[in-house]
LOLUM-689232 format. One record per residue (C-alpha): x, y, z. Coordinates in Angstrom, 2 decimals, m for minus. Layout:
<sites>
SITE / x / y / z
SITE / X / Y / Z
...
</sites>
This chain:
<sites>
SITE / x / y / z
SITE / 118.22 / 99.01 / 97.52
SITE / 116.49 / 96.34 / 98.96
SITE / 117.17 / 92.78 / 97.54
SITE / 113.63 / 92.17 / 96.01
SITE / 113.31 / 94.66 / 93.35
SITE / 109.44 / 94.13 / 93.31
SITE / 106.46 / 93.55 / 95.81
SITE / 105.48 / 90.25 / 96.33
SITE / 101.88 / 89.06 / 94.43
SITE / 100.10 / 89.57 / 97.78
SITE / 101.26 / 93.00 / 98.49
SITE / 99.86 / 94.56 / 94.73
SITE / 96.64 / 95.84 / 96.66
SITE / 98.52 / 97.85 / 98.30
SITE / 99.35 / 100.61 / 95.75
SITE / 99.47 / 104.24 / 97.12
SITE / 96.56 / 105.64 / 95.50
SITE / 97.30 / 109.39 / 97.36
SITE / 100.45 / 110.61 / 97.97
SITE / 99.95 / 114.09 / 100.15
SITE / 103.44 / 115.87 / 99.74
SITE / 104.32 / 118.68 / 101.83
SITE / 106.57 / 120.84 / 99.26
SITE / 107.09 / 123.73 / 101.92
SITE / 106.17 / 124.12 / 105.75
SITE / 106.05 / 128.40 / 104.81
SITE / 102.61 / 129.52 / 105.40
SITE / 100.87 / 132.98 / 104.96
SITE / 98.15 / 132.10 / 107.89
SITE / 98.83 / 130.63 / 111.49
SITE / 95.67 / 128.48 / 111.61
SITE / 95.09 / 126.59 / 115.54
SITE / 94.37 / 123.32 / 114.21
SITE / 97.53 / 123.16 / 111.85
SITE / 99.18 / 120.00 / 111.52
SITE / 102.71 / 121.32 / 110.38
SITE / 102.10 / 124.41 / 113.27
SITE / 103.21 / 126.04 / 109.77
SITE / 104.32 / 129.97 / 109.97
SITE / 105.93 / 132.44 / 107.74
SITE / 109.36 / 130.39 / 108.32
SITE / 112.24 / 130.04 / 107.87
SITE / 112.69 / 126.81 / 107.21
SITE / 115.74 / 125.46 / 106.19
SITE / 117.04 / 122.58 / 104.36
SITE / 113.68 / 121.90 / 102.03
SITE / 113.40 / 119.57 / 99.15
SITE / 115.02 / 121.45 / 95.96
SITE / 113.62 / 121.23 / 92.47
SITE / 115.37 / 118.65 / 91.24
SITE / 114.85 / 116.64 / 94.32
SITE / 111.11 / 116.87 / 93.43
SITE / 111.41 / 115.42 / 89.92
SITE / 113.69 / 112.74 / 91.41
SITE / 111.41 / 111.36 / 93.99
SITE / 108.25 / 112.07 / 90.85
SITE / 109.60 / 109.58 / 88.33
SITE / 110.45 / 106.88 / 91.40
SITE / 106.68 / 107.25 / 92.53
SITE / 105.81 / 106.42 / 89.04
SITE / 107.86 / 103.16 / 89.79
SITE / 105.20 / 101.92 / 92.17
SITE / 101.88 / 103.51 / 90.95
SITE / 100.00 / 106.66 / 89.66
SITE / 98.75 / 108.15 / 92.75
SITE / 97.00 / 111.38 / 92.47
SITE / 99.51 / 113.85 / 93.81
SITE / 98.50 / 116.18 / 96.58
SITE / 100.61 / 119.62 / 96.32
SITE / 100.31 / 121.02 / 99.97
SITE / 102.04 / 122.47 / 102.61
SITE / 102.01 / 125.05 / 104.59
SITE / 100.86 / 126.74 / 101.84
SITE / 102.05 / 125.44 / 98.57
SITE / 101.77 / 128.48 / 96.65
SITE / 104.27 / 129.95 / 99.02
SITE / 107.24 / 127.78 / 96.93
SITE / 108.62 / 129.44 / 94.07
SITE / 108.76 / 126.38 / 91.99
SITE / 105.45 / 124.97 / 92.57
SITE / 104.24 / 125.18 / 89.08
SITE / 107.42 / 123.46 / 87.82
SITE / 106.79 / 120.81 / 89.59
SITE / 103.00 / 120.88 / 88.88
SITE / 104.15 / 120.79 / 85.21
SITE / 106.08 / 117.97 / 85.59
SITE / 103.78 / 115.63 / 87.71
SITE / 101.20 / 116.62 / 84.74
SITE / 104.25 / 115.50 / 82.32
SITE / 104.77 / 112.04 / 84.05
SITE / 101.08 / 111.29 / 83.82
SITE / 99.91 / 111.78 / 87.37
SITE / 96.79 / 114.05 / 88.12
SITE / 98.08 / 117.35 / 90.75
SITE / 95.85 / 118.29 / 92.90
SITE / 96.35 / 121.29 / 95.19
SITE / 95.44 / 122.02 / 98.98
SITE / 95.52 / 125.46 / 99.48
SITE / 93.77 / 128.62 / 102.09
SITE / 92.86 / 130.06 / 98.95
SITE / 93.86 / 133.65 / 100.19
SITE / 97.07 / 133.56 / 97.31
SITE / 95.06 / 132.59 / 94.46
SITE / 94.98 / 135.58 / 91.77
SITE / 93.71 / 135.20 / 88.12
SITE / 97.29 / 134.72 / 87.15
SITE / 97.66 / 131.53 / 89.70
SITE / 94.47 / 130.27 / 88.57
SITE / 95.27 / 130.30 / 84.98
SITE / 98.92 / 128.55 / 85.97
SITE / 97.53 / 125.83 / 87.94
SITE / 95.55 / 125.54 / 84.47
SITE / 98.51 / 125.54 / 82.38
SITE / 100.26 / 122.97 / 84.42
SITE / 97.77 / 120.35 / 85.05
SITE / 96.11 / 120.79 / 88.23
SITE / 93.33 / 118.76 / 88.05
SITE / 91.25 / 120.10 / 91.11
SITE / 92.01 / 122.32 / 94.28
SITE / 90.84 / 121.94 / 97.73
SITE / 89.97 / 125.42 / 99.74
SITE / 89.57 / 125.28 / 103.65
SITE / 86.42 / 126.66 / 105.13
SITE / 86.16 / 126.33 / 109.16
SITE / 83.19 / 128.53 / 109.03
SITE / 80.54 / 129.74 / 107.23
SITE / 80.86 / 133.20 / 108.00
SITE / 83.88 / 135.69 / 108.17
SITE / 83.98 / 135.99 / 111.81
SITE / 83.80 / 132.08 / 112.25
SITE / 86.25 / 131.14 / 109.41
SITE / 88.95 / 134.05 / 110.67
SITE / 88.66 / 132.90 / 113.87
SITE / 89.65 / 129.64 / 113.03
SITE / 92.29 / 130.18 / 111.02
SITE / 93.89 / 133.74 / 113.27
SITE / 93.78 / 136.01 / 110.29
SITE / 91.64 / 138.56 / 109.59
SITE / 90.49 / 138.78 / 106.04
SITE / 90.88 / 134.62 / 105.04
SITE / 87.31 / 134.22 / 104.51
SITE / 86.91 / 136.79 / 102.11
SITE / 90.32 / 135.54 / 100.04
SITE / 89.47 / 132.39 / 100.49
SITE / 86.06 / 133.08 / 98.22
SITE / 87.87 / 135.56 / 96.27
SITE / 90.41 / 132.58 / 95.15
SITE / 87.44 / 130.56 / 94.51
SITE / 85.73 / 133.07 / 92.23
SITE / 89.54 / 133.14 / 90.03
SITE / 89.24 / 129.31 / 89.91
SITE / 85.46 / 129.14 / 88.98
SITE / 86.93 / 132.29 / 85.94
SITE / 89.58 / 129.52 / 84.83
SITE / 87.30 / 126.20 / 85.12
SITE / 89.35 / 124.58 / 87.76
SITE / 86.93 / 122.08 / 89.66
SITE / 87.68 / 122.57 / 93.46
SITE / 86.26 / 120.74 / 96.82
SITE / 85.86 / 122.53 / 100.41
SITE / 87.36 / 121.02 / 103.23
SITE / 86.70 / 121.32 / 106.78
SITE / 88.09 / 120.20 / 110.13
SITE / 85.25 / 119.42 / 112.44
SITE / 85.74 / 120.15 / 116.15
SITE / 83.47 / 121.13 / 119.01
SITE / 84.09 / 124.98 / 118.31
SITE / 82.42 / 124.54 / 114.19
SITE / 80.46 / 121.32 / 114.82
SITE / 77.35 / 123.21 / 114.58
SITE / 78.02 / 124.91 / 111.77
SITE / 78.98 / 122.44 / 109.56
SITE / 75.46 / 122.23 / 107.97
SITE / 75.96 / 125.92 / 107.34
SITE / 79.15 / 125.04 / 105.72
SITE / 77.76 / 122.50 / 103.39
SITE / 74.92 / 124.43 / 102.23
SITE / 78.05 / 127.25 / 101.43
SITE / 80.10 / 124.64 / 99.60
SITE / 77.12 / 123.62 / 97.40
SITE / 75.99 / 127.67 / 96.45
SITE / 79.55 / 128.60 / 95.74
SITE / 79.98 / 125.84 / 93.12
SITE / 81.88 / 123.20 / 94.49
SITE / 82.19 / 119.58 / 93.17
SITE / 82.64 / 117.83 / 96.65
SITE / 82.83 / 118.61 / 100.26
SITE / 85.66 / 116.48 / 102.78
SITE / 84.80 / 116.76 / 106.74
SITE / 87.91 / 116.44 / 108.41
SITE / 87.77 / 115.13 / 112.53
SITE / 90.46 / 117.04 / 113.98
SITE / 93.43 / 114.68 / 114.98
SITE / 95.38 / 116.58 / 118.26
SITE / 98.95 / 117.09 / 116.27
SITE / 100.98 / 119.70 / 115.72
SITE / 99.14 / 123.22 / 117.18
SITE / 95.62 / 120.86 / 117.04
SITE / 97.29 / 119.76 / 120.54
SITE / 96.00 / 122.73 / 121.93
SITE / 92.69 / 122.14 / 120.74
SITE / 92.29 / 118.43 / 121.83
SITE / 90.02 / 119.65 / 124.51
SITE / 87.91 / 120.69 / 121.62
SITE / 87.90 / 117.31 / 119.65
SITE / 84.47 / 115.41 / 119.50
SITE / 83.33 / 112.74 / 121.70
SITE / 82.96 / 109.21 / 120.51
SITE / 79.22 / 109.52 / 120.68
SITE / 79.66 / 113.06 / 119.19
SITE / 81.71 / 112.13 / 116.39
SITE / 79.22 / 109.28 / 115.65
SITE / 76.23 / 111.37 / 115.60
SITE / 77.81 / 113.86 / 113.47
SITE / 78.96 / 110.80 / 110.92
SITE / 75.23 / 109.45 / 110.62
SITE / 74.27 / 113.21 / 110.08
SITE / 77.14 / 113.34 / 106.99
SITE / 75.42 / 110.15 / 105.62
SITE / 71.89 / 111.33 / 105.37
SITE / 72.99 / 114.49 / 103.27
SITE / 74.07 / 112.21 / 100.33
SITE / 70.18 / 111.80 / 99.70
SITE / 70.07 / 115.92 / 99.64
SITE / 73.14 / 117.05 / 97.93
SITE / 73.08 / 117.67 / 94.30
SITE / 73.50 / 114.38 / 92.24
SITE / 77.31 / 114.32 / 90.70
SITE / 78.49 / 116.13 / 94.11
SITE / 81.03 / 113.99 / 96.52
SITE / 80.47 / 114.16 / 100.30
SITE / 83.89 / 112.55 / 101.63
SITE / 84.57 / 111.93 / 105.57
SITE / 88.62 / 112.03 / 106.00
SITE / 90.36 / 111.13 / 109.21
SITE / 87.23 / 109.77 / 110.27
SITE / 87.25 / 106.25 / 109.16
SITE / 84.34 / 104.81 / 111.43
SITE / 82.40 / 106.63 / 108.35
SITE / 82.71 / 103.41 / 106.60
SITE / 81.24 / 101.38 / 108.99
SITE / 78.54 / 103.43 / 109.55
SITE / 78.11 / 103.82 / 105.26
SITE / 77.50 / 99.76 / 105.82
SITE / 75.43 / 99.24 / 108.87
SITE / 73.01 / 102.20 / 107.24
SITE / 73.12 / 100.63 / 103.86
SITE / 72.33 / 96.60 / 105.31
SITE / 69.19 / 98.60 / 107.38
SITE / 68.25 / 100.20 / 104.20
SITE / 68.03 / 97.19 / 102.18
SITE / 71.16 / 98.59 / 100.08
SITE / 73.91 / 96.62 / 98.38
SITE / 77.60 / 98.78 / 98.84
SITE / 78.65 / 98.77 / 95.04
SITE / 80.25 / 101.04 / 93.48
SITE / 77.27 / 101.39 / 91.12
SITE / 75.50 / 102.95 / 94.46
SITE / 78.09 / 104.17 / 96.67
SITE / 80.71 / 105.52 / 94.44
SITE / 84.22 / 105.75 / 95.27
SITE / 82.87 / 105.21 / 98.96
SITE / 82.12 / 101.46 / 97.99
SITE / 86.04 / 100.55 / 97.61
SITE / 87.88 / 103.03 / 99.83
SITE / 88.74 / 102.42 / 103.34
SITE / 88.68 / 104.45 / 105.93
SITE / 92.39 / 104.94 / 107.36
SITE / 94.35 / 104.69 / 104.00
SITE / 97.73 / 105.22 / 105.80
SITE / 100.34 / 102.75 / 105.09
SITE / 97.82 / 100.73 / 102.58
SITE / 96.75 / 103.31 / 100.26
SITE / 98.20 / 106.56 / 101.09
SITE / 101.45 / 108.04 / 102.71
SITE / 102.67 / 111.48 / 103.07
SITE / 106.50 / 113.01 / 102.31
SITE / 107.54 / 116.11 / 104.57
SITE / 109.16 / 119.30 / 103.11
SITE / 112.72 / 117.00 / 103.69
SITE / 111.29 / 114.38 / 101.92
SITE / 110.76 / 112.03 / 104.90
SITE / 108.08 / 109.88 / 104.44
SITE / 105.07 / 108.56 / 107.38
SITE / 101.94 / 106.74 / 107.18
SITE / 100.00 / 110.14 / 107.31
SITE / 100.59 / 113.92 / 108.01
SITE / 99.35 / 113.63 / 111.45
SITE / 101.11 / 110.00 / 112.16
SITE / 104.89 / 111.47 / 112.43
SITE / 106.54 / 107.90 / 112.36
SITE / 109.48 / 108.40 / 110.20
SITE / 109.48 / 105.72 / 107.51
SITE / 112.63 / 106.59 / 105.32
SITE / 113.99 / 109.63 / 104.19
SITE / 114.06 / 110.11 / 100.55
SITE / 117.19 / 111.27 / 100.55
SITE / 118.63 / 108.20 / 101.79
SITE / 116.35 / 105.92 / 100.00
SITE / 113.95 / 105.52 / 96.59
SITE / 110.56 / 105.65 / 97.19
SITE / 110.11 / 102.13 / 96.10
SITE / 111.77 / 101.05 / 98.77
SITE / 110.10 / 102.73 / 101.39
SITE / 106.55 / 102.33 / 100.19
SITE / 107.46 / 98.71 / 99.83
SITE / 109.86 / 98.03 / 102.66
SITE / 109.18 / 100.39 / 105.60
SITE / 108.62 / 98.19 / 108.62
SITE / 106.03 / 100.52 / 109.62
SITE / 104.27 / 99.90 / 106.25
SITE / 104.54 / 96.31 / 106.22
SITE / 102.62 / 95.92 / 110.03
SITE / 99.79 / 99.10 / 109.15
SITE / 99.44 / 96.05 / 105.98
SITE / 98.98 / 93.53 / 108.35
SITE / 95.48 / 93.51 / 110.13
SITE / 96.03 / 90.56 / 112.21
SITE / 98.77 / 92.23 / 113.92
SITE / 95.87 / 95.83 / 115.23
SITE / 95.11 / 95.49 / 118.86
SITE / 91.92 / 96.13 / 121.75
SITE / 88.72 / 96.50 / 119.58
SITE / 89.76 / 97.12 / 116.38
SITE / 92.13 / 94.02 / 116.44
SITE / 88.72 / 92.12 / 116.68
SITE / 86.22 / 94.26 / 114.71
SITE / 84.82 / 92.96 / 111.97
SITE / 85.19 / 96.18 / 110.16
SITE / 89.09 / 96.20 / 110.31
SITE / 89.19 / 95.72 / 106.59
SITE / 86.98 / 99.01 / 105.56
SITE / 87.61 / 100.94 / 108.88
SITE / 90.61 / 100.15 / 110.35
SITE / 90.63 / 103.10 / 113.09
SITE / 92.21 / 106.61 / 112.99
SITE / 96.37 / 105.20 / 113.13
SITE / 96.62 / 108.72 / 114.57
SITE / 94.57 / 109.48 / 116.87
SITE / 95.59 / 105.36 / 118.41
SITE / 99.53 / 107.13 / 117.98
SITE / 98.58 / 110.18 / 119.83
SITE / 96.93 / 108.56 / 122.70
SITE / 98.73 / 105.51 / 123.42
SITE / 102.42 / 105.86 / 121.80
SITE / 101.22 / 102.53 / 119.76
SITE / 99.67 / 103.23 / 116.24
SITE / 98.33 / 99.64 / 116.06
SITE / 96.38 / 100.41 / 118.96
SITE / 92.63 / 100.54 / 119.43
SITE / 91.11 / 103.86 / 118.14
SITE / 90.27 / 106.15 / 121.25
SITE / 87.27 / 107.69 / 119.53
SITE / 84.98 / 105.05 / 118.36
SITE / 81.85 / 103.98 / 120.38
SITE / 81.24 / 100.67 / 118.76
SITE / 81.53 / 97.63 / 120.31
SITE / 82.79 / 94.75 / 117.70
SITE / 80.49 / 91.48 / 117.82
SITE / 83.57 / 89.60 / 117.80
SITE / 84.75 / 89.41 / 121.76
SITE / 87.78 / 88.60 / 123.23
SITE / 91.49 / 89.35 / 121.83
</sites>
C-alpha cells in the first residue's frame, strides 16, 4: 500500500464517477467493431465471485461511481446477478451494457430484483439487415427489441447506444427517431475508436470534418427530442467544445440549469473521472486505452485510482501535447486519450481527429 493512505486536497475532483467493469470477455455475438474482439471463449483465469465483492467494497473506499456491468456480454457470467445484488447492497447504482439478444422476462425481472438501475442496448442500425450486419449475427435486431419489450414489462429504464462509423453514419437519424418510439430514456453516439476488431474498420472511422459535422448535427436534436430524454456523445469529446462555442453564439449560459449533466462533464473522462477493470481485474484509463495501470490482484483499487502513474499525468493538463496541449478547451475536451494512443504510441498526444485549431499558438 502506498505510504499516503489518502489523496491529497487537490486531487478530490478527481473521483471516478464511472467505473466500466468487464466481468467476462464470453460473448454470444462476434460484432466488427468490438473492443474486447469478444467470442464464445474460452477464457481462462477470470475474476471469481469473491474477487468481485473484494475489489466492490475497495471502490467504495474512493467514491460511489455508478457501476457499469459489461463485457463481452455480461449476462453470459453465471454470477452476474450476485454481484448485481451486492453492488445494489454497498450503495452503488448497476447499470448494465448488454446486445439485448439474452434478455428473457426472467432476466428482466432479476436485473429488477438486484438493483439495476438502467440498461444500455446496442443498435448499429435501424433496420434488421443494417443492425445484423453490424454486429455478424443474424437475428440480433429482432432480440435486441425483443429484450427491450421484457425490460419495458419490468419498468427497467434503458438507453440505446450506437457506434458511429462511415458504414451507419447516415442512419443515425433513423436510429434516433427508433430510440425515441421504442421508449428509451436517452440515446449515447459512440465514434468508433480503431481497437480491438474496430482495427479492421479504421478505414471506416469518420473524418475530422466528418465527425464535426455529425457532432453539430447531435447538438441541434436536443431542441427536438422529447423534454426529460438525454442525448449523450461518448468517445467523442470535441462534443463539449462544440456544446460551448454553439451555446456563446446562441446567447446561452452552460449551467447545469440548461445543459444538464452536459454542463459539468468532460469529454474524455479517462483517468479523471472514469477507468475501466478487465475480466482479470487489470485496470486502464478506458476500454479502448489498454495501458495497464495495476492489476487488482496485486493491488487495492485505492491505490491504483490514486497512484497509477498513468493516472496521475491523464490528471495533469499541463503535461498534453501538439494542439490540445494549447487548446483552451483542454479542461472540458481534453481529446480522445485513445484514439492519440492508437495513432501515435503517446496517449498525451494531440487528438488525430479534431479539426479545430486552438486560438492559443505555439507549444
Amino acid at each position: 500500500m502506498h505510504p499516503k493512505a489518502h489523496p491529497g486536497q487537490d486531487d478530490k475532483k478527481f473521483v471516478p464517477r464511472l467505473v466500466a467493469w468487464e466481468l467476462t470477455r464470453h460473448c454470444n455475438l462476434d460484432c466488427v467493431h468490438c473492443r474486447a474482439a469478444a467470442s464464445k471463449g474460452p477464457y481462462e483465469n477470470e475474476l471469481t465471485t469473491e474477487e468481485c465483492f473484494r475489489i466492490l467494497k475497495e471502490i467504495k473506499e474512493v467514491g460511489s461511481p455508478i457501476i457499469i456491468l459489461t463485457g463481452g456480454e455480461p449476462l453470459m457470467r453465471p454470477d452476474i446477478f450476485e454481484i448485481a445484488k451486492e453492488a445494489s447492497r454497498l450503495g452503488f447504482r448497476p447499470v448494465m451494457a448488454t446486445n439485448g439478444v439474452l434478455i428473457s422476462r426472467e432476466i428482466a425481472q432479476k436485473m429488477k430484483e438486484t438493483g439495476i438501475a438502467r440498461v444500455s442496448i446496442s443498435l448499429d442500425g435501424a433496420t434488421p439487415a443494417s443492425h445484423d450486419d453490424f454486429r455478424k449475427v443474424p437475428g440480433a435486431f429482432e432480440g435486441a427489441l425483443r429484450g427491450i419489450e421484457f425490460l419495458k414489462e419490468a419498468d427497467i429504464p434503458f438507453q440505446i447506444n450506437t457506434t458511429v462509423t462511415e458504414v451507419n453514419v447516415d442512419e443515425v437519424p433513423k436510429i434516433l427517431d427508433l430510440t425515441i418510439k421504442l421508449g428509451a430514456v436517452a440515446h449515447h453516439i459512440f465514434l468508433l475508436v480503431p481497437v480491438g476488431r474496430g482495427k479492421d474498420m479504421a478505414s471506416q472511422a469518420l473524418t475530422a470534418e466528418k465527425y464535426e459535422k455529425v457532432l453539430h448535427w447531435f447538438y441541434d436534436q436536443r431542441k427536438r427530442v422529447p423534454e426529460g430524454f438525454h442525448l449523450k456523445a461518448t468517445c467523442a469529446p470535441h462534443y463539449y467544445r462544440i456544446l460551448r462555442q454553439r451555446a456563446r453564439e446562441e446567447g446561452q449560459e452552460v449551467t447545469y440549469e440548461t445543459f444538464g449533466l452536459d454542463a459539468v462533464t468532460r469529454g474524455c473522462l479517462a483517468g479523471t473521472g472514469f477507468c475501466f477493470i478487465s475480466h482479470r481485474g487489470v485496470v486502464q484509463p478506458c476500454g479502448y486505452l489498454e495501458l495497464n495501470c495495476g492489476s487488482l490482484r496485486e493491488k487495492s483499487f485505492p491505490e491504483v485510482w490514486w497512484y497509477s502513474e498513468i493516472f496521475e499525468n491523464l490528471r495533469n493538463f499541463k503535461a498534453y501535447k501538439g494542439k490540445c496541449g494549447r487548446c483552451e478547451y483542454i479542461r472540458v475536451c481534453g481529446g480522445c486519450r485513445a484514439r492519440a494512443y492508437e495513432a501515435t504510441g503517446d496517449y498525451l498526444a494531440e487528438e488525430p481527429l479534431c479539426s479545430y485549431e486552438p486560438k492559443k499558438k505555439g507549444g
